[in-house]
N, CA, C and O atoms as a Tinker XYZ file with bonds, in Angstrom:
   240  protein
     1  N   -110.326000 -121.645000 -123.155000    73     2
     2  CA  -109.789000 -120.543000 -123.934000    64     1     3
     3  C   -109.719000 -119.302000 -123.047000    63     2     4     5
     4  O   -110.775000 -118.877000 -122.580000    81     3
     5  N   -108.885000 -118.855000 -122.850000    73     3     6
     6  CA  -107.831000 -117.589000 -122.122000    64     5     7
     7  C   -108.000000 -116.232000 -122.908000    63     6     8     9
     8  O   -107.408000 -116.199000 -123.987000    81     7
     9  N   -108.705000 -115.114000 -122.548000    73     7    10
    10  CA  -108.554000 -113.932000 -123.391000    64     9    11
    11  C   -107.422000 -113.653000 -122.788000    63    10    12    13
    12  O   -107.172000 -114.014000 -121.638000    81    11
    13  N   -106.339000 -112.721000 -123.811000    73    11    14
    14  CA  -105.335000 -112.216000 -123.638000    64    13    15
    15  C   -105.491000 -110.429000 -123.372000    63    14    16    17
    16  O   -106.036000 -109.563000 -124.056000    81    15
    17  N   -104.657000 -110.357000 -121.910000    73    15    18
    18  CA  -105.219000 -109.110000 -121.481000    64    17    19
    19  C   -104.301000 -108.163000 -121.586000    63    18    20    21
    20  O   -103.412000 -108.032000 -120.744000    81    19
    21  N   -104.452000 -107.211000 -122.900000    73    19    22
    22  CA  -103.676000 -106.177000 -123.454000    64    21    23
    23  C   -103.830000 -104.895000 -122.759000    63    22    24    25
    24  O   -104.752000 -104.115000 -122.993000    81    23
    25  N   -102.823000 -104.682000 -121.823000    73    23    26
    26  CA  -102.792000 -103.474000 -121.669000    64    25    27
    27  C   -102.230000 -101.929000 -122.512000    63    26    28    29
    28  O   -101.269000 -101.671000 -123.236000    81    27
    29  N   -103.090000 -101.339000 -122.112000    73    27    30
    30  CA  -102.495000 -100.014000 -122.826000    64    29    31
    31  C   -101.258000  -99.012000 -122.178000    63    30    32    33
    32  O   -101.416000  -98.965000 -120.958000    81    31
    33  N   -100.392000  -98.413000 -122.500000    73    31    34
    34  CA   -99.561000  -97.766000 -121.701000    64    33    35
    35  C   -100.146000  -96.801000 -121.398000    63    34    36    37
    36  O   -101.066000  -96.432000 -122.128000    81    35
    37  N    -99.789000  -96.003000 -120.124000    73    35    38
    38  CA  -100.176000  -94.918000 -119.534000    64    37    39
    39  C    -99.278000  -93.751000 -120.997000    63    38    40    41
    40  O    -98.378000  -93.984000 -121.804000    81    39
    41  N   -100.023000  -92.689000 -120.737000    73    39    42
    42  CA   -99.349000  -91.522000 -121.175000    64    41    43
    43  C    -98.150000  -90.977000 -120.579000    63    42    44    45
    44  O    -97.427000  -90.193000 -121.193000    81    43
    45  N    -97.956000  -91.305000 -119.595000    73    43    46
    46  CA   -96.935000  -91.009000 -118.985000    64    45    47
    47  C    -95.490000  -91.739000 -119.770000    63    46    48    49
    48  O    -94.576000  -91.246000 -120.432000    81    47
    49  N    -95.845000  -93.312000 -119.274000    73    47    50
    50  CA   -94.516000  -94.389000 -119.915000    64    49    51
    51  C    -94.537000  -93.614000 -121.505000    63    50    52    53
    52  O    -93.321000  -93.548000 -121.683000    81    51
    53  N    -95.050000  -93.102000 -122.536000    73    51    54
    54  CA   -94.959000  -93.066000 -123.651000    64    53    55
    55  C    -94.127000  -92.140000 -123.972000    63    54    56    57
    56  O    -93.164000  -92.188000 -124.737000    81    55
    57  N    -94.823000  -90.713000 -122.930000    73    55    58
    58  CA   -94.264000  -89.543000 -123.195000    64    57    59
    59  C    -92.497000  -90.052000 -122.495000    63    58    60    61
    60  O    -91.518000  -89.694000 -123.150000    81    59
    61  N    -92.378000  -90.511000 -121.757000    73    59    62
    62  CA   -90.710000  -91.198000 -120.915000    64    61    63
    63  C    -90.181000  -91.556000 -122.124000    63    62    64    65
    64  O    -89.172000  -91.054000 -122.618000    81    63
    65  N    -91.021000  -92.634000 -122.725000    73    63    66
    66  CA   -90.083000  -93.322000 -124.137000    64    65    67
    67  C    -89.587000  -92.331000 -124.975000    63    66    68    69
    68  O    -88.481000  -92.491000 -125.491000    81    67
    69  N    -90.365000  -91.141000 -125.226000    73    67    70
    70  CA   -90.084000  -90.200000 -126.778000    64    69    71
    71  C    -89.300000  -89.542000 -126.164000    63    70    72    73
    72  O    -88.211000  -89.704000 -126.715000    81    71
    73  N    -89.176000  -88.687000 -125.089000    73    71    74
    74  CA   -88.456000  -88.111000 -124.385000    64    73    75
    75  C    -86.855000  -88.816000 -124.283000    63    74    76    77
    76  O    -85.896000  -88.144000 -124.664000    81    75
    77  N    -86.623000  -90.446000 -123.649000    73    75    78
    78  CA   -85.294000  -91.017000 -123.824000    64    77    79
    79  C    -85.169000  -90.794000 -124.882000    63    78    80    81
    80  O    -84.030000  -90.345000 -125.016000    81    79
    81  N    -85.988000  -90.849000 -126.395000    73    79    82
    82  CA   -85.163000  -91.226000 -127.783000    64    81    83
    83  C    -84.889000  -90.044000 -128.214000    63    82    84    85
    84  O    -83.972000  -89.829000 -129.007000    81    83
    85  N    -85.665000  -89.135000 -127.731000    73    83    86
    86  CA   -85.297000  -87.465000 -128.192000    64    85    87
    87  C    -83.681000  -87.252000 -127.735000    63    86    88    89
    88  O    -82.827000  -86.940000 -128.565000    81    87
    89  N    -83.444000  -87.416000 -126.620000    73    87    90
    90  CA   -82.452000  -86.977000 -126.219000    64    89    91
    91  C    -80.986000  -88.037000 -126.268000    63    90    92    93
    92  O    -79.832000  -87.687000 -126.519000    81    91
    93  N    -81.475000  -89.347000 -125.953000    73    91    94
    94  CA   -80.460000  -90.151000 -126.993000    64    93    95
    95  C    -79.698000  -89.642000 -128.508000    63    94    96    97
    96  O    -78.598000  -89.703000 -129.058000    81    95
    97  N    -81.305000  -89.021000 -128.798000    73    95    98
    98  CA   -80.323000  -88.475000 -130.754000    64    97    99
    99  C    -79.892000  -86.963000 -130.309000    63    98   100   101
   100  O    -78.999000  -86.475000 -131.003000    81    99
   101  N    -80.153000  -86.550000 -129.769000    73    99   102
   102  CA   -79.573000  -85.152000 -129.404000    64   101   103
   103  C    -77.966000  -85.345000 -128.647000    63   102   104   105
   104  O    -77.064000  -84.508000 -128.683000    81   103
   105  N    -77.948000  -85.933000 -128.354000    73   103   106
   106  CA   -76.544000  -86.746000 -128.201000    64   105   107
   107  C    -75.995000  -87.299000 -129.059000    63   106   108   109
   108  O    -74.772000  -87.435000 -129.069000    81   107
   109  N    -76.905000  -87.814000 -130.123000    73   107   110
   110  CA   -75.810000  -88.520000 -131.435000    64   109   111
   111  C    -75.563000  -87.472000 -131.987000    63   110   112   113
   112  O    -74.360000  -87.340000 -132.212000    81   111
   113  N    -76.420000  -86.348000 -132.433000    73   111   114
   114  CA   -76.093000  -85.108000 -133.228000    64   113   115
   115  C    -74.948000  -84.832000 -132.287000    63   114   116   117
   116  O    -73.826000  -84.967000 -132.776000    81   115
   117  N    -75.020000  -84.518000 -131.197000    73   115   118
   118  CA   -73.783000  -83.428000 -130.734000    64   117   119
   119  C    -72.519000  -84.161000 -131.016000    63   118   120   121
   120  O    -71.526000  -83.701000 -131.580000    81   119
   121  N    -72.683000  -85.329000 -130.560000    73   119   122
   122  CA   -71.478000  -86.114000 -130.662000    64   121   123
   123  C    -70.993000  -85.834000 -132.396000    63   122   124   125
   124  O    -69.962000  -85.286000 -132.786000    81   123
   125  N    -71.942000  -86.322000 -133.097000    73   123   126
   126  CA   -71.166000  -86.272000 -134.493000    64   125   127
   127  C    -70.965000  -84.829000 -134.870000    63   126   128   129
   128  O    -70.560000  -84.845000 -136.032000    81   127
   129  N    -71.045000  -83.735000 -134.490000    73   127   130
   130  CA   -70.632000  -82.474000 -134.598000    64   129   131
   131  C    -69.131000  -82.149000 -134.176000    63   130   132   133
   132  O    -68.305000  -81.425000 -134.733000    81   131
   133  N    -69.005000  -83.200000 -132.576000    73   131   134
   134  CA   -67.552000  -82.653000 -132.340000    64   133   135
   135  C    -66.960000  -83.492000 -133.149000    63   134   136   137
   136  O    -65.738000  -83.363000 -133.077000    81   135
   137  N    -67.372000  -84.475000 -134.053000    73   135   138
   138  CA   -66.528000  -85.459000 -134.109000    64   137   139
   139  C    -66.150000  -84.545000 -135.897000    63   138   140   141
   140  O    -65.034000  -84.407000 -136.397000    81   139
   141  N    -67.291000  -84.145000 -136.396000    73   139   142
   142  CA   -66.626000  -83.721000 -137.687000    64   141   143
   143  C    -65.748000  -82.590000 -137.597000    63   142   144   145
   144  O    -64.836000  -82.482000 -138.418000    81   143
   145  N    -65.974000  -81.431000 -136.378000    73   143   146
   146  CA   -64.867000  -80.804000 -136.035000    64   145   147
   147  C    -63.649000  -81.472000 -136.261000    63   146   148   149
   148  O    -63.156000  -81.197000 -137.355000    81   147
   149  N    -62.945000  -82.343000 -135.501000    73   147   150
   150  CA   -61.555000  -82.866000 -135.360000    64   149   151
   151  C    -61.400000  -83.457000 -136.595000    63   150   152   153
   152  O    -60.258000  -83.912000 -136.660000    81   151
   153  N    -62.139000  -83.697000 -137.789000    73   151   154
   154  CA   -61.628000  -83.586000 -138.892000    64   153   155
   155  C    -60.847000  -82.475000 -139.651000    63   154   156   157
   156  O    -61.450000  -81.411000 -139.505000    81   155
   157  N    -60.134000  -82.384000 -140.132000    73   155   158
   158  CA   -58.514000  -81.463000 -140.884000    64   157   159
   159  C    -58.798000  -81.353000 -141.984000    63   158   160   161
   160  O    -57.839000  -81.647000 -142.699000    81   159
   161  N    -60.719000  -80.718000 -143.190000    73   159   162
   162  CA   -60.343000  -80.519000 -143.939000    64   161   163
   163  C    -59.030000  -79.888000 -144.874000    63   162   164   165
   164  O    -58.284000  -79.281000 -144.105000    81   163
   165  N    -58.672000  -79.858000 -145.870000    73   163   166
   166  CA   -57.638000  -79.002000 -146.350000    64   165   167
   167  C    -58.689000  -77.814000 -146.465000    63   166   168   169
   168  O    -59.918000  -77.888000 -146.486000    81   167
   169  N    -57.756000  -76.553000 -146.542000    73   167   170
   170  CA   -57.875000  -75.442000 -147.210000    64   169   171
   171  C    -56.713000  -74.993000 -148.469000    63   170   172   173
   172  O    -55.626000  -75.464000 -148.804000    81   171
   173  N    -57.578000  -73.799000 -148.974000    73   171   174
   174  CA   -57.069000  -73.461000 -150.071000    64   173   175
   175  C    -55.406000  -72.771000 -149.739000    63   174   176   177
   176  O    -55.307000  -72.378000 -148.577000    81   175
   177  N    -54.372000  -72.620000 -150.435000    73   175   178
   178  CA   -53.490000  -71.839000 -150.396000    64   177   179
   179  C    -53.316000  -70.955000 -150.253000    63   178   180   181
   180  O    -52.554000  -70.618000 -149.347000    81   179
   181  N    -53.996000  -69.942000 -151.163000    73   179   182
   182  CA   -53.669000  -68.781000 -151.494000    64   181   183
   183  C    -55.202000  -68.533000 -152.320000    63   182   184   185
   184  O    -55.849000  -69.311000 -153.021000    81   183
   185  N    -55.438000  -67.267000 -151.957000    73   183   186
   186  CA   -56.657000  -66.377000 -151.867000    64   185   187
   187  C    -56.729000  -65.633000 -153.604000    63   186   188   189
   188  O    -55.937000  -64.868000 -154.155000    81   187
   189  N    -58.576000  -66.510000 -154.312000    73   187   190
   190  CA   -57.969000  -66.043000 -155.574000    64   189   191
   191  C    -58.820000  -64.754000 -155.816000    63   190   192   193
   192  O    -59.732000  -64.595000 -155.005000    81   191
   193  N    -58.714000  -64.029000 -156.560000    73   191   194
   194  CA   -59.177000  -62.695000 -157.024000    64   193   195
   195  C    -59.664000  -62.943000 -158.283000    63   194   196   197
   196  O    -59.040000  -63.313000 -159.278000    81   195
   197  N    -61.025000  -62.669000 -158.132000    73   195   198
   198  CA   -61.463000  -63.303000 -159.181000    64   197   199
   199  C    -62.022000  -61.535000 -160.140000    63   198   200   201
   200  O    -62.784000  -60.754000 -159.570000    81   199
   201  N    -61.522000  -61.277000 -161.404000    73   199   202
   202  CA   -62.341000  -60.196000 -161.419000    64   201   203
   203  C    -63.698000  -60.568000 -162.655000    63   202   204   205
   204  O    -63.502000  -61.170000 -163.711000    81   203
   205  N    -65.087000  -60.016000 -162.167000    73   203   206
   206  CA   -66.724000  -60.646000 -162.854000    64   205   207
   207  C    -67.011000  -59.061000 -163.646000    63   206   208   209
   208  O    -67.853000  -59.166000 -164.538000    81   207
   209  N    -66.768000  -58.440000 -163.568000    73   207   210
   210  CA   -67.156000  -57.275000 -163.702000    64   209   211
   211  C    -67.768000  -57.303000 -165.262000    63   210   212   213
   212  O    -68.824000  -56.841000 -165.693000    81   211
   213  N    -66.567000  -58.108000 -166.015000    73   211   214
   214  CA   -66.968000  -58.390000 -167.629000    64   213   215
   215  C    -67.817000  -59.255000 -167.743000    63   214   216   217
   216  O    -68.387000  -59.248000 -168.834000    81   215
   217  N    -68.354000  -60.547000 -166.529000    73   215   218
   218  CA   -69.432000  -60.939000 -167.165000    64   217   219
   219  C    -70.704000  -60.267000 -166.315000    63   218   220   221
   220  O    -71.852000  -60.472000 -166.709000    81   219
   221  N    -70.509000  -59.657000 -165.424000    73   219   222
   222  CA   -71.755000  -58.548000 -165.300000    64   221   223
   223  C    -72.386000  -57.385000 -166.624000    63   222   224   225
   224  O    -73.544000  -56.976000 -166.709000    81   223
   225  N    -71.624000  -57.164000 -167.234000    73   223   226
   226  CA   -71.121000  -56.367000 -168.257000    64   225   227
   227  C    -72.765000  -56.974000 -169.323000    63   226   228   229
   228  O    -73.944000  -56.637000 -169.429000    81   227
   229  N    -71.823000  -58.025000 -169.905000    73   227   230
   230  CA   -72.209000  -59.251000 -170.757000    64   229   231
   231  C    -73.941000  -59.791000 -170.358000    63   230   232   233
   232  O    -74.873000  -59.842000 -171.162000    81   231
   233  N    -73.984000  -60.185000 -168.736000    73   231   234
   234  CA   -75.440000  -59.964000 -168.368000    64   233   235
   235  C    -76.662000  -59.181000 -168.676000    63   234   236   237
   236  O    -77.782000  -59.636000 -168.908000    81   235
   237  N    -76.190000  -57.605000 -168.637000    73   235   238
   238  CA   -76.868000  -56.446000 -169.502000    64   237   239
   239  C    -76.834000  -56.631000 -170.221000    63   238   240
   240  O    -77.300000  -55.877000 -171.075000    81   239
C-alpha cells in the first residue's frame, strides 16, 4: 500500500491562477461593452413635454 503524495500549491501558482481569471473576465466585460455599443437601439422621435405641475399641485 502506496500513500498518495498530495502536494499543496505554492502561493505563488494560486495567486497566477486568480490573477489569469481576473483578467480573462475583465476582457469578457470589455468585450461585451463594445459589443452592446454596436447595437442600434431605437430612439424616440420627437421630444415630449410633459407638463406635472398639476400633479405637484394635487401632492400638497
Amino acid at each position: 500500500m502506496q500513500l498518495k503524495y498530495n502536494r499543496q500549491r505554492s502561493i505563488g501558482s494560486s495567486i497566477g491562477r486568480m490573477l489569469i481569471k481576473m483578467v480573462l473576465l475583465l476582457i469578457l466585460v470589455i468585450v461585451g461593452i463594445f459589443l452592446i455599443e454596436k447595437i442600434n437601439f431605437p430612439s424616440p422621435e420627437q421630444k415630449f413635454k410633459i407638463d406635472i405641475t398639476n400633479e405637484i399641485n394635487k401632492l400638497k
